[in-house]
C-alpha positions in Angstrom: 5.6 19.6 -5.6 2.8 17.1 -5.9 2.8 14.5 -2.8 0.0 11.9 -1.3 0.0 10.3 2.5 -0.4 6.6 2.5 -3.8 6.9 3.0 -4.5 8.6 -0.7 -2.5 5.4 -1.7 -4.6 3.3 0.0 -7.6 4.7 -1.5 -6.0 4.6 -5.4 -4.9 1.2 -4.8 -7.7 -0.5 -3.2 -6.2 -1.5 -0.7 -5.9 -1.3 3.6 -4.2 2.2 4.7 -2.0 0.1 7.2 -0.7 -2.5 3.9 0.0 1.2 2.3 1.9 2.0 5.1 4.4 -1.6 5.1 4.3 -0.8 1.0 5.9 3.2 1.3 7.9 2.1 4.9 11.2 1.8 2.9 10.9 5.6 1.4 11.6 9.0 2.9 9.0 11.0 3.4 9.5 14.4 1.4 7.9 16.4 4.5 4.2 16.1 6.9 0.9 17.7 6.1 0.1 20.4 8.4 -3.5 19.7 9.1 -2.9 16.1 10.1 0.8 15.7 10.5 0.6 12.3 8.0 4.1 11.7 5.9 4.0 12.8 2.4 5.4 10.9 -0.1 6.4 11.3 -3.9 3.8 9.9 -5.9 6.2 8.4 -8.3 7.7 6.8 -6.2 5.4 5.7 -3.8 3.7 4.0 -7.0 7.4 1.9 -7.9 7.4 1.3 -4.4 4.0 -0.6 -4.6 5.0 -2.3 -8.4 8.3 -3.4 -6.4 6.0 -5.2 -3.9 5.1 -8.7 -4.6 1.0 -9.2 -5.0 -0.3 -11.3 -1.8 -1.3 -14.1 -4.2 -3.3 -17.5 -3.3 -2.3 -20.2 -1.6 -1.8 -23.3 -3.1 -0.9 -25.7 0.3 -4.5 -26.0 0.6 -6.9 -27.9 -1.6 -10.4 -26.8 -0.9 -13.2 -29.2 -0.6 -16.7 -28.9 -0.9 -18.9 -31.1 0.9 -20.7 -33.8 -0.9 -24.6 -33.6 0.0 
């Protein structure tokens, strides 16, 4: 069986280990990895997990401004 730890997903994703960790904290792990005792996750579904995760986006209650000089 194929499997990654959160931080191979960080690393595909571009993204922080610790957001990869909030992203895969709803799934069972499908066991640990010896060396390091990380969870291992299904890749499949460790990758719906992240396309079920809303994008952090921008905010738009700010208007930036750039000083006049």
């Amino acid at each position: 069986m194929n499997t990654v730890t959160a931080r191979e997903c960080a690393e595909q994703w571009g993204i922080s280990p610790a957001r990869a960790r909030r992203i895969l904290a709803p799934l069972a792990p499908v066991g640990r990895d010896l060396a390091t005792a990380a969870m291992l996750y299904d890749p499949e579904q460790a990758q719906a997990a992240r396309d079920a995760m809303p994008g952090q986006g921008a905010r738009t209650d700010r208007k930036l401004t750039v000083p006049e000089t």
